[in-house]
C-alpha positions as CSV (number, residue, x, y, z in Angstrom):
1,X,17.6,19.2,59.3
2,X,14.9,18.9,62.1
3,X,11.5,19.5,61.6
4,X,8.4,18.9,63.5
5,X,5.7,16.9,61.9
6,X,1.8,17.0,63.3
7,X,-0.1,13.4,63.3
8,X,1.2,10.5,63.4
9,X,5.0,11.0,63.2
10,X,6.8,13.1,65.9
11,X,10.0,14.3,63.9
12,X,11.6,13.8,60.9
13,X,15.3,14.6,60.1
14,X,16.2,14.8,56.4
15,X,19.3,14.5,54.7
16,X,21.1,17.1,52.2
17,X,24.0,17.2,50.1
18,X,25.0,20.5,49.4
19,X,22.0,22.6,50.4
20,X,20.5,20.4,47.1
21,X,18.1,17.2,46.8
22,X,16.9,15.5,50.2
23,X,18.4,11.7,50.0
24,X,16.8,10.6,52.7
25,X,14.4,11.1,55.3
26,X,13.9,9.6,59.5
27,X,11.0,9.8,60.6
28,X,9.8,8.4,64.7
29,X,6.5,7.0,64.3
30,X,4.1,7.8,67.6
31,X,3.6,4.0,67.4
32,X,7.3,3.1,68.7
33,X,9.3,2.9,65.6
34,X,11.9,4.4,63.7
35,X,11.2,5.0,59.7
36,X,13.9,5.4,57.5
37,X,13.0,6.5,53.5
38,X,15.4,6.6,50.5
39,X,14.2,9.7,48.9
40,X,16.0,9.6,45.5
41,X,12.8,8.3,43.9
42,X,14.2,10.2,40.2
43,X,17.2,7.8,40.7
44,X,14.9,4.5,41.9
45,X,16.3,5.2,45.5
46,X,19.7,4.0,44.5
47,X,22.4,4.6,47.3
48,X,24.5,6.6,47.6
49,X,27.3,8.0,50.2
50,X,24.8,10.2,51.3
51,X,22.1,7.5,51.7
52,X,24.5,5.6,53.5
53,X,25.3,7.7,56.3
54,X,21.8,8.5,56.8
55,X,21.2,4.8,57.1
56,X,24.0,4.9,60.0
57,X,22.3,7.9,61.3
58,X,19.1,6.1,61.3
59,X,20.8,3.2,63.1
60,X,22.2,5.4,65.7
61,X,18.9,6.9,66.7
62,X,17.3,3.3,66.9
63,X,19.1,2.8,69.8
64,X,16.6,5.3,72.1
65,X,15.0,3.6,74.5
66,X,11.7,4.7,73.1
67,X,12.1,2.8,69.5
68,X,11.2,-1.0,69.1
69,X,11.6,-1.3,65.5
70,X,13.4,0.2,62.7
71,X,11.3,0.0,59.1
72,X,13.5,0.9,56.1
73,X,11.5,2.0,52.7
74,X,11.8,4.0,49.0
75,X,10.4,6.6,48.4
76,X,6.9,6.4,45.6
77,X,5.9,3.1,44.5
78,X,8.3,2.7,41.2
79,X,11.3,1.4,43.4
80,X,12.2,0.3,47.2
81,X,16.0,-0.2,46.1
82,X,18.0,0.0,42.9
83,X,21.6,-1.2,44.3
84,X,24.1,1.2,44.6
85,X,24.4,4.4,42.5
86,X,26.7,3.3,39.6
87,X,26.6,6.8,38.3
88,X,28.7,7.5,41.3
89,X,30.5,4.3,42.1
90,X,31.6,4.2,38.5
91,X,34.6,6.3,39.3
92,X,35.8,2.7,41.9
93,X,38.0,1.3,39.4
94,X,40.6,-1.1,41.6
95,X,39.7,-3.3,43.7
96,X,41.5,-1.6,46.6
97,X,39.1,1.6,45.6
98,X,36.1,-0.8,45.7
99,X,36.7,-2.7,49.1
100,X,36.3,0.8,50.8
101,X,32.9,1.6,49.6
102,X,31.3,-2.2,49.4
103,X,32.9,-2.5,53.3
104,X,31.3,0.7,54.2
105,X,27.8,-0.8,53.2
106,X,28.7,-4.3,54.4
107,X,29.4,-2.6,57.6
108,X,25.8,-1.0,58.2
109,X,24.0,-3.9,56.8
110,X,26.2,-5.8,59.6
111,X,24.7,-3.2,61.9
112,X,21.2,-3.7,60.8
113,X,21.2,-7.4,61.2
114,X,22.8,-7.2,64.4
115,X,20.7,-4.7,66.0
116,X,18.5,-5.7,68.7
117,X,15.3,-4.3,67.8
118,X,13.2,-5.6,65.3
119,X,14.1,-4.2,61.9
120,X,11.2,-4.6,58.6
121,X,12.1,-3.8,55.1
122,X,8.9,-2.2,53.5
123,X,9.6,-3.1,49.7
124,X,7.2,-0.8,48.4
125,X,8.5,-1.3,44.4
126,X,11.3,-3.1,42.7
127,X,14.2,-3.9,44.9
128,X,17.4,-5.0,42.8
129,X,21.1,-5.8,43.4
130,X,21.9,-4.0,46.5
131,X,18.7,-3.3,46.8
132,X,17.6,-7.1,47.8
133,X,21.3,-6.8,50.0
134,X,19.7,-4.5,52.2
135,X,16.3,-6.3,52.5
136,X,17.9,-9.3,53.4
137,X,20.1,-7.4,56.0
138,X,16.4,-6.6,57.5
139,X,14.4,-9.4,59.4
140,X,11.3,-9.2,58.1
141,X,10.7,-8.3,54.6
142,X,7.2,-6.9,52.9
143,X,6.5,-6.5,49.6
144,X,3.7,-5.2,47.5
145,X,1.6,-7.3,45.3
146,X,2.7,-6.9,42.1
147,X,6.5,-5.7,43.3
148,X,9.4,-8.3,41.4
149,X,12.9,-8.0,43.1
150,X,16.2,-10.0,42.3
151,X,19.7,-10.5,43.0
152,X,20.7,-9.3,39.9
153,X,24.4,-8.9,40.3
154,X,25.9,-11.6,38.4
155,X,24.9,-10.3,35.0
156,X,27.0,-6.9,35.9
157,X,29.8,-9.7,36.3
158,X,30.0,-9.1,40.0
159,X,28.9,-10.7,43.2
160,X,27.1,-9.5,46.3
161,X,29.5,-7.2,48.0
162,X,27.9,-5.8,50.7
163,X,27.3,-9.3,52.7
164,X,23.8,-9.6,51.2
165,X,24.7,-13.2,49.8
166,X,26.3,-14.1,52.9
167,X,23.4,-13.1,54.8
168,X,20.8,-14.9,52.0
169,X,22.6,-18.4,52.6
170,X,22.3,-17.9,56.6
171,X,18.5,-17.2,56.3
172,X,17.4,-19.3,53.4
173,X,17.2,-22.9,52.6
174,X,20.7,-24.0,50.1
175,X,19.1,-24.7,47.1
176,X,16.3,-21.1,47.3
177,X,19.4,-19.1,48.0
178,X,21.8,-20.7,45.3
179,X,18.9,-20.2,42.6
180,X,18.5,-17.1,43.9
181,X,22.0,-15.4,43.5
182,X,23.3,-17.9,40.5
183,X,20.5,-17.0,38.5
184,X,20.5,-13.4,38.7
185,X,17.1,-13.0,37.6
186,X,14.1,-10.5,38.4
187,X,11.6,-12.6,40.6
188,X,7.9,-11.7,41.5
189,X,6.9,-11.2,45.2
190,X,4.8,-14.4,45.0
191,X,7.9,-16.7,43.7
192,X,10.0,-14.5,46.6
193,X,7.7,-15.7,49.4
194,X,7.3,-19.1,48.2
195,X,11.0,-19.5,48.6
196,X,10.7,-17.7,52.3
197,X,12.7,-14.2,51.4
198,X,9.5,-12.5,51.5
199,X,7.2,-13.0,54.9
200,X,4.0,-10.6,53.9
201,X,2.8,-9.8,50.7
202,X,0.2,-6.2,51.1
203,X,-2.0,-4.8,48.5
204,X,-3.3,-1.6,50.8
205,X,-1.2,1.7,51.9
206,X,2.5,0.6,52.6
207,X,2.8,2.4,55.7
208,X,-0.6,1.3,57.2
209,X,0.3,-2.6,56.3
210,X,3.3,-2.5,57.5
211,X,1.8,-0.9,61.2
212,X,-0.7,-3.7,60.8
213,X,1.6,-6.1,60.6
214,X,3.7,-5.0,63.6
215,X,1.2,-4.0,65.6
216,X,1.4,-7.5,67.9
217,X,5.4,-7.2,67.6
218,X,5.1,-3.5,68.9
219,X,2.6,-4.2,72.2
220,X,5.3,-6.4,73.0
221,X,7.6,-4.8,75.7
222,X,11.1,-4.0,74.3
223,X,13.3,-6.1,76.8
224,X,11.6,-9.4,75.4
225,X,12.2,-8.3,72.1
226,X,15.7,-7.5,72.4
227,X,16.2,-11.1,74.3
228,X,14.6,-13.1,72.0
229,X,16.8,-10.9,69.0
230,X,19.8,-11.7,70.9
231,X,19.1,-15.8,70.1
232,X,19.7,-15.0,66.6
233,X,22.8,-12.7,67.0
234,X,24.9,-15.4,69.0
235,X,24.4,-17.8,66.7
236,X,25.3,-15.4,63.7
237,X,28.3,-14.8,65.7
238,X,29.0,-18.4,66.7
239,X,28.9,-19.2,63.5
240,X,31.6,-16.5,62.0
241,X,28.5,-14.8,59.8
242,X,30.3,-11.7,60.4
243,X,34.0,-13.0,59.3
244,X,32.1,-14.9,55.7
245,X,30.7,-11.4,55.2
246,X,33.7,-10.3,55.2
247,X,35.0,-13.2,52.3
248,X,32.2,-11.8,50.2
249,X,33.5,-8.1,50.4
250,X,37.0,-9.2,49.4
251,X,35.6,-11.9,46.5
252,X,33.2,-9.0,45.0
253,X,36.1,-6.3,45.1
254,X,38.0,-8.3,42.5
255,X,35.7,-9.2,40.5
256,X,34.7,-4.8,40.5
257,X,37.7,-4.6,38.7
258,X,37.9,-7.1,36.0
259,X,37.3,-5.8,32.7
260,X,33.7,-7.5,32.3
261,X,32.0,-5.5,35.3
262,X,34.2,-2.1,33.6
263,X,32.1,-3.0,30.4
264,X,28.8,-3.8,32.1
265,X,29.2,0.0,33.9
266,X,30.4,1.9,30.9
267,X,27.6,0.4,28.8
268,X,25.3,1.2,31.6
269,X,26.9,4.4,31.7
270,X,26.5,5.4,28.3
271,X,22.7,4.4,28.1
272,X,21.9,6.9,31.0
273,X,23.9,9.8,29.4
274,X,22.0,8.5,25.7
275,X,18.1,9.3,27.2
């Protein structure tokens, strides 16, 4: 759906599943970029299939000459990012069954790292699992003070599946990353910049710090940005980021379905049904 927005964002396009709940909306900012918001706030923005091609859509439209950035976002202030949906990827039992759906995701969050425009993941609230996937997909990461976030998958007896890990180890020192993901613990913002996965910590209007922080990044003309983006890009490539990605998609799609990660989503499961 298109509609026409006064202000200071031209469009927006927003995403339905069955005539029901929007998932997600696009909105192009008058200031050059693109804004892409999970709207499942009642579910903590988890993703979904829905969410996920609205993410490709997203990345698609990025590609207009007009756009120098691409900000991703949650909607409200509770969550930026729960992971994936497990009330809906609950159903992937195999690992055959989960290597479609963690390669789908791997594959856009390939396409956001690789894409040649700037891209900023506005962690507005708690970012877990998946959730920290996707920011780490992004090249610059804000968070609000007070916001914790955490690679959290291990204790649902899982790895990173969708290449967040991969993409961790590429941008973070060995021994930040490692504690990171072996942990598997809930971090705050502050520890998160310390160790260098967060770059700006804002205490004002998401959407205004964020602008403030790009503002310098934006003035710049696109052509430099996209050369200087392209530095990174061939050396991900020379050094088979893309193909280790791909290791991590396999590794986490056994591990879905051993019989710990089956307990960890049935109990997880039951809880929801419970409240």
């Amino acid at each position: 759906m298109l509609l026409s927005l006064p202000g200071e964002f031209l469009y927006i396009l927003t995403g339905e599943k069955g005539g029901s709940c929007l998932s997600y909306f696009i909105e192009k900012s008058v200031s050059g970029y693109l804004l892409f918001t999970i709207a499942r706030s009642d579910k903590r923005n988890a993703i979904n299939y829905d969410v996920m091609h609205g993410l490709t859509e997203a990345i698609s439209l990025a590609e207009d000459p007009s756009i120098k950035a691409l900000v991703i976002t949650g909607e409200g202030d509770r969550a930026f990012c729960s992971g994936g949906d497990l009330s809906v990827f609950h159903q992937l039992k195999t690992k055959e069954e989960a290597y479609v759906m963690l390669s789908k995701m791997s594959n856009i969050l390939i396409s956001i790292l690789t894409m040649t425009k700037p891209t900023i993941a506005l962690i507005n609230g708690t970012a877990i699992g998946g959730g920290c996937e996707l920011a780490a997909a992004c090249d610059f990461r804000l968070a609000r003070k007070g916001v914790k976030a955490g690679f959290v998958q291990g204790k649902q007896a899982i790895t990173t599946g969708w290449g967040g890990g991969t993409i961790l180890a590429e941008k973070l020192p060995a021994a930040g990353s490692m504690k990171l993901l072996m942990e598997a613990d809930i971090q705050t913002a502050e520890y998160l910049k310390e160790v260098g996965f967060i770059d700006f910590i804002y205490s004002r209007d998401p959407i205004s710090s964020c602008e403030a922080y790009m503002e310098k990044l934006l003035a710049v003309e696109l052509s430099v940005l996209e050369s200087y983006k392209m530095m990174w890009i061939r050396k991900w490539k020379e050094s088979k980021l893309l193909e280790r990605i791909e290791e991590e998609v396999s590794n986490c799609s056994v591990l879905w379905e051993s019989e710990s990660h089956h307990r960890y989503v049935q109990n997880f499961i039951s809880k929801k049904t419970q409240k």
